[in-house]
C-alpha positions in Angstrom: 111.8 107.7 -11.2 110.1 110.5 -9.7 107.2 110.3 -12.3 106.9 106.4 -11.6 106.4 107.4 -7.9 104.0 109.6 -8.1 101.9 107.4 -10.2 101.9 104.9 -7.3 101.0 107.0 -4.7 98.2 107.7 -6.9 97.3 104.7 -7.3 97.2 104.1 -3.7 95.0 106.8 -3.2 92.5 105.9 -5.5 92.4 102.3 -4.5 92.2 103.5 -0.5 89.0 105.7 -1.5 87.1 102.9 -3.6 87.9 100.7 -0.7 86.6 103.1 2.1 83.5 103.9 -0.1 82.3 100.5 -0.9 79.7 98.9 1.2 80.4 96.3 4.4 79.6 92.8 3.1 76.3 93.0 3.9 73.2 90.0 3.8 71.6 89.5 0.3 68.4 90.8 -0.2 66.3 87.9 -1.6 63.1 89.0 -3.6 60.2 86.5 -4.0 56.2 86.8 -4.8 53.8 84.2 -3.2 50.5 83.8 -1.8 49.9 84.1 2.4 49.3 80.4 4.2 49.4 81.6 7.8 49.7 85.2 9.9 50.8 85.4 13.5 50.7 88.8 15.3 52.4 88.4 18.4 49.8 89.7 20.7 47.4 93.0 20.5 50.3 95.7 20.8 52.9 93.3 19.3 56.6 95.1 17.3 56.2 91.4 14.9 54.5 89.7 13.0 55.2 86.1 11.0 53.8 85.6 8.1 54.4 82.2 6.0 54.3 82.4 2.4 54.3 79.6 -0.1 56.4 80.7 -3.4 55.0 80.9 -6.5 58.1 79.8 -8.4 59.5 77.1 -6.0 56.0 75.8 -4.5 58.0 76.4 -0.9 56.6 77.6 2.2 58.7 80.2 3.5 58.2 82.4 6.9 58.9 86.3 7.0 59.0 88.4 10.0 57.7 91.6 9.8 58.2 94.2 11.7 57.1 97.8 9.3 54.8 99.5 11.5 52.7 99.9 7.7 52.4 96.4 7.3 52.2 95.4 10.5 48.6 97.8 10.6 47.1 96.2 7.2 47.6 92.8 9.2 45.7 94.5 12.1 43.0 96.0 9.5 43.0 92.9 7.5 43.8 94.6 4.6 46.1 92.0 4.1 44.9 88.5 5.1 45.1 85.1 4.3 45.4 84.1 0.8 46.5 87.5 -0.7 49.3 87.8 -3.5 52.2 89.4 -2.3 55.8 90.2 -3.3 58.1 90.5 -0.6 61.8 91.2 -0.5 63.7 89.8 2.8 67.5 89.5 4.2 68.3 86.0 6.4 69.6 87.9 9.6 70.4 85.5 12.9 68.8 82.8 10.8 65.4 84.3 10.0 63.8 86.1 7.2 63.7 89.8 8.1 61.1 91.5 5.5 62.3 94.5 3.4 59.4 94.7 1.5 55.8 93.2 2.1 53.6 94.3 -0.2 50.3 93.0 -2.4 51.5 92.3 -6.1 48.0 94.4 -7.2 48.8 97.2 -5.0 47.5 98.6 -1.9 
């Protein structure tokens, strides 16, 4: 009996630590490569940027919002531009795509 309880109550332990550890549902991170249609910077000192990119695998245009100071500078440099190759990872927060990653697929 006694054996029996203690194996519960450590059972309830370990399952109350796995569940305090384990992440907050949290968006999905979706990751995509595709070539640049359109940039918008939001003005010369602008936090943002929107950049529309048309998937390589599902021919879709899709818009990111950017908002990396890093990226944000190779768009003001035009290191990045208009018809550049990029792979991009972004989370769908409030209903738009918040970029993760934005970079060129041969490096930058």
């Amino acid at each position: 009996m006694k054996k029996s309880v203690a194996v519960m109550i450590v059972f309830a332990l370990v399952a109350l630590s796995v569940l305090s550890f384990s992440k907050v549902a949290s968006a999905e991170e979706i990751k995509m490569v595709g070539v640049i249609t359109k940039i918008d910077i939001a003005g010369k000192d602008a936090k943002t940027a929107t950049a529309t990119l048309k998937d390589n695998k599902t021919e879709k245009l899709v818009e990111i919002t950017i908002n990396d100071d890093l990226t944000l500078d190779k768009f003001k440099d035009h290191r990045i531009v208009v018809g550049d190759e990029i792979r991009c990872k972004y989370e769908v927060i409030d209903g738009k795509n918040v970029s993760k990653l934005f970079r060129k697929t041969a490096g930058c």
